[in-house]
N, C-alpha and C positions, 0 to 999 in steps of 0.2 A: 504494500500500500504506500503510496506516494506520501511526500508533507503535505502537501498542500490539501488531500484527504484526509489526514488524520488531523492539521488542525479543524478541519469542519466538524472532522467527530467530538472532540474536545470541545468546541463551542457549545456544544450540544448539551454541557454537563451542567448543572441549575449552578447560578451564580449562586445562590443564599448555601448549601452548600459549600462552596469555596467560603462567604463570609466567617459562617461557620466557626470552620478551620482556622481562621486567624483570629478568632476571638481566642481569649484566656481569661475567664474569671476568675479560676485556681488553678492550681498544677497537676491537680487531678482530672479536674472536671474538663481542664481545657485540655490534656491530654488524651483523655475518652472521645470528646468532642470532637480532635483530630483525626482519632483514627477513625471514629464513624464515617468523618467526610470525607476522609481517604479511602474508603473501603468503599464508600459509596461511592464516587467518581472511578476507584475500580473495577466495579461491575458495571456499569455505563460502557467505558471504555471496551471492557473487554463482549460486552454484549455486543456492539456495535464494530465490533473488530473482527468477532468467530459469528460470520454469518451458518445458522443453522438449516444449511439448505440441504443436509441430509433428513432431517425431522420434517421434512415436508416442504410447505410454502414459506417466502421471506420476503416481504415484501420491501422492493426495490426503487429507484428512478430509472426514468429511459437510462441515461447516459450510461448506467451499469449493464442493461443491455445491450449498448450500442459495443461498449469495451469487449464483449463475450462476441458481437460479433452481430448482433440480430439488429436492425433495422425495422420496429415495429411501426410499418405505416398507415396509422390507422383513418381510416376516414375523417375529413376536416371536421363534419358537424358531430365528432364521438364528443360525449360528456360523462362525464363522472369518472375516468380513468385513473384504475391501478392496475401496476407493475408488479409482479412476481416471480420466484425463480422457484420453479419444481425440480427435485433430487426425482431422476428417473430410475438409476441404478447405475451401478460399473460397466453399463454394457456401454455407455456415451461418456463421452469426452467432456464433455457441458453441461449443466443444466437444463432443462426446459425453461424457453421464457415464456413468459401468459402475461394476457393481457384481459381487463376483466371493462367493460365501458358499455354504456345507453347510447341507443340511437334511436329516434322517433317512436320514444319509451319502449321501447325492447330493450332486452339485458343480450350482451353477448360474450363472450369467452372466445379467446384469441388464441393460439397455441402457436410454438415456432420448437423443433429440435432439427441441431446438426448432425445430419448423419449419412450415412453412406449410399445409406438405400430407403425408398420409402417404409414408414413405418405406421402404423396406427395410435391415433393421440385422440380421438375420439372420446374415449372410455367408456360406450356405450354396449360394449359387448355384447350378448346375445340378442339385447333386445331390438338388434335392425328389424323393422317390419318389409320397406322397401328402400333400393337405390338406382340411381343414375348415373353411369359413368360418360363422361365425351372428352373428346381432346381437343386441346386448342392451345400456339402458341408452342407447340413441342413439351404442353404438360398434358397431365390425364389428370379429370378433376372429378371427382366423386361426390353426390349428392348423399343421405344415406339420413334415412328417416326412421324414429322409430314412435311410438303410441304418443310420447310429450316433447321427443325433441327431434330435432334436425340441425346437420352436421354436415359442411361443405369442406373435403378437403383435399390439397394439392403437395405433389413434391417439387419445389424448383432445383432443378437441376444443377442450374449456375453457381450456384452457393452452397449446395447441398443442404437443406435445408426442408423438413417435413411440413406443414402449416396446416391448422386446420379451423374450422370458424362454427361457434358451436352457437344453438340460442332456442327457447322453448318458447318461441312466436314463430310468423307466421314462414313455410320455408321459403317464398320467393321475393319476400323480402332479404332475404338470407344471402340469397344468390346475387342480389343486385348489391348490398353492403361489400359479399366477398367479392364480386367484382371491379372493387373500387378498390382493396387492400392490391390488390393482384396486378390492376394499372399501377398505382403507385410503386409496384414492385419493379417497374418495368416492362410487365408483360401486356399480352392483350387477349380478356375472353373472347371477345369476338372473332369468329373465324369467316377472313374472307382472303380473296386474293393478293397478290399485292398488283398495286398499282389501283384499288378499290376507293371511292370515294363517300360520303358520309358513311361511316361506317356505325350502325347505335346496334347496342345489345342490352335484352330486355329479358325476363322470365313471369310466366303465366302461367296459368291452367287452362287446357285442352280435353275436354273429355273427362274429368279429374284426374287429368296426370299432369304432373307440371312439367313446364315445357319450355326450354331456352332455345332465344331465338335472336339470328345474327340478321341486318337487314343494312343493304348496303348500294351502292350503283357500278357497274361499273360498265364502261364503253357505251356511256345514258344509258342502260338500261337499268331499273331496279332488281331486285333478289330478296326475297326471304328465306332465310335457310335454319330451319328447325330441328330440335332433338328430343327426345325425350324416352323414360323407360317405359317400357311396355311387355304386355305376355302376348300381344298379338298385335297383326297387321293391322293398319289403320291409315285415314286421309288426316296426318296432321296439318296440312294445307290449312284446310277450311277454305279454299277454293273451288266454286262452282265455274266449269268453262263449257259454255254453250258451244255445241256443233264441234267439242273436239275428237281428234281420233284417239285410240289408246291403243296404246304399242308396248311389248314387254322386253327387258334389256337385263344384263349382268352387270352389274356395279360391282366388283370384287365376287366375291364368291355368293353374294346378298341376288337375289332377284329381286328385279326394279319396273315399277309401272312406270312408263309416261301416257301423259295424258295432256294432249295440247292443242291449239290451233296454228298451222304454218305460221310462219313471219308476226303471230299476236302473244296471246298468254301461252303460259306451259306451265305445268308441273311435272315432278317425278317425286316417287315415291319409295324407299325401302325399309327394310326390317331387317337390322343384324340378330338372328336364333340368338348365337351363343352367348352374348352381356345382354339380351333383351331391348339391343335400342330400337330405337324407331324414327325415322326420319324422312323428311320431305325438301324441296326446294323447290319453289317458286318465281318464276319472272314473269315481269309485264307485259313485256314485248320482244319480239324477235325470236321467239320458241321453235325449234324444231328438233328433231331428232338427236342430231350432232350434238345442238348446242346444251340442250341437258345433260345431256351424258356427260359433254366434257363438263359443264360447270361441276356437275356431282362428284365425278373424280377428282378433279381437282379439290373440293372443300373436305372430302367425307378420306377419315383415317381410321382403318378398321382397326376395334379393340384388341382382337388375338396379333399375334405375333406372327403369321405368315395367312395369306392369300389365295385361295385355290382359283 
């Protein structure tokens, strides 16, 4: 610990104490009276010296997390913020940092560990009832609900670093919150091409499944391009296209509906079986055959690890 930290901890020790200490009314009494205050400004110091982050939580300021390495960047309008270090075990090199803060009076729980590989920070354990996994950005971000809570979380790569965003309000508020920790990270949930312009990313409900959605322009045309988990196929569109034809395609190993009018609207549609997604894309104008397929490939990154 640096001086210039340990005079802050020192400050911290009650002046009437130290007065205390320099008083003498007798030789006894002022002798007792010294060491009380000695012994009190001992335990101060040493309290504030041997943080007890193996017993659990300790509560911290940013800048002690920033020193550990984490970068907690929380949404501008968060209030009521505390800082914490959770002792995970010897299997990490650090701490857990957490972050605990209201936002449009919802409570949330913030989580960051360094580590090598992803790992689950959750602590929700059996009780998932349902999840969402999609990727965007070169991360895979996991939605994961269970009867009182809902828990969005991501591994960044870059820093190595698990993160998860925890809160027992509503979950697509959840998702728009973590979408904002996740920009501030540098990253972007919205997935669309590059060279794409207005690019907004939003999450709803569909059907009662909720449903994150990128909607963006590119070469003037618009796009909406949606995800969401599901046990069956479905139009997450919610697009009706008068007099279009419908034609079936391979998107990766997924079978895909299109459904469009030449040179007007289009959609397509698929279902990944194996993580349960389900997804759609949409444009305004200029639809054909080609032009879905290739947008879909280009935006849609299947969950498994290889392609048939």
């Amino acid at each position: 610990m640096n001086e210039e930290r340990f005079k802050k901890l020192m400050s911290a020790i009650d002046d009437d104490l130290l007065e205390q200490a320099r008083q003498k009314p007798s030789v006894k009494k002022g002798f007792a009276l010294h060491l009380l205050a000695m012994a009190a400004c001992l335990c101060i110091v040493i309290g504030l010296l041997w943080s007890p982050v193996e017993k659990g939580q300790n509560k911290i300021m940013l800048e002690d997390l920033q020193v550990l390495g984490y970068e907690m960047n929380l949404p501008i309008s968060a209030e009521s913020v505390d800082y914490a270090l959770v002792n995970l075990g010897d299997a990490y090199a650090v701490p857990m940092a957490q972050a605990t803060f209201v936002q449009n009076g919802a409570v949330y729980v913030c989580r960051a560990q360094k580590t090598e590989t992803p790992a689950d920070l959750t602590q929700m354990g059996d009780t998932v009832v349902s999840d969402m996994t999609w990727r965007s950005d070169n991360m895979e971000l996991l939605l994961s609900q269970s009867e009182t809570t809902s828990c969005v979380s991501w591994y960044e790569p870059r820093e190595g670093i698990q993160w998860c965003l925890q809160t027992e309000d509503d979950p697509l508020e959840l998702i728009n919150t973590a979408s904002q920790i996740i920009m501030q990270l540098g990253y972007q949930m919205a997935v669309a091409p590059e060279g794409a312009e207005k690019i907004t990313y939003t999450a709803f409900m569909v059907d009662e499944m909720t449903t994150a959605e990128t909607t963006f322009i590119y070469d003037g045309i618009r796009y909406s391009y949606r995800t969401a988990g599901s046990v069956r196929m479905a139009d997450l569109s919610q697009k009706e296209i008068a007099g279009a034809v419908t034609e079936t395609a391979k998107l990766g190993w997924c079978n895909a509906e299109l459904v469009y009018v030449e040179g007007g609207q289009g959609k397509i549609l698929w279902y990944d079986v194996a993580p349960g997604l389900l997804y759609s894309l949409y444009m305004e104008s200029g639809a054909s055959y080609e032009a879905l397929l290739t947008m879909a490939d280009e935006l849609y990154t299947p969950a498994q690890s290889e392609v048939g």
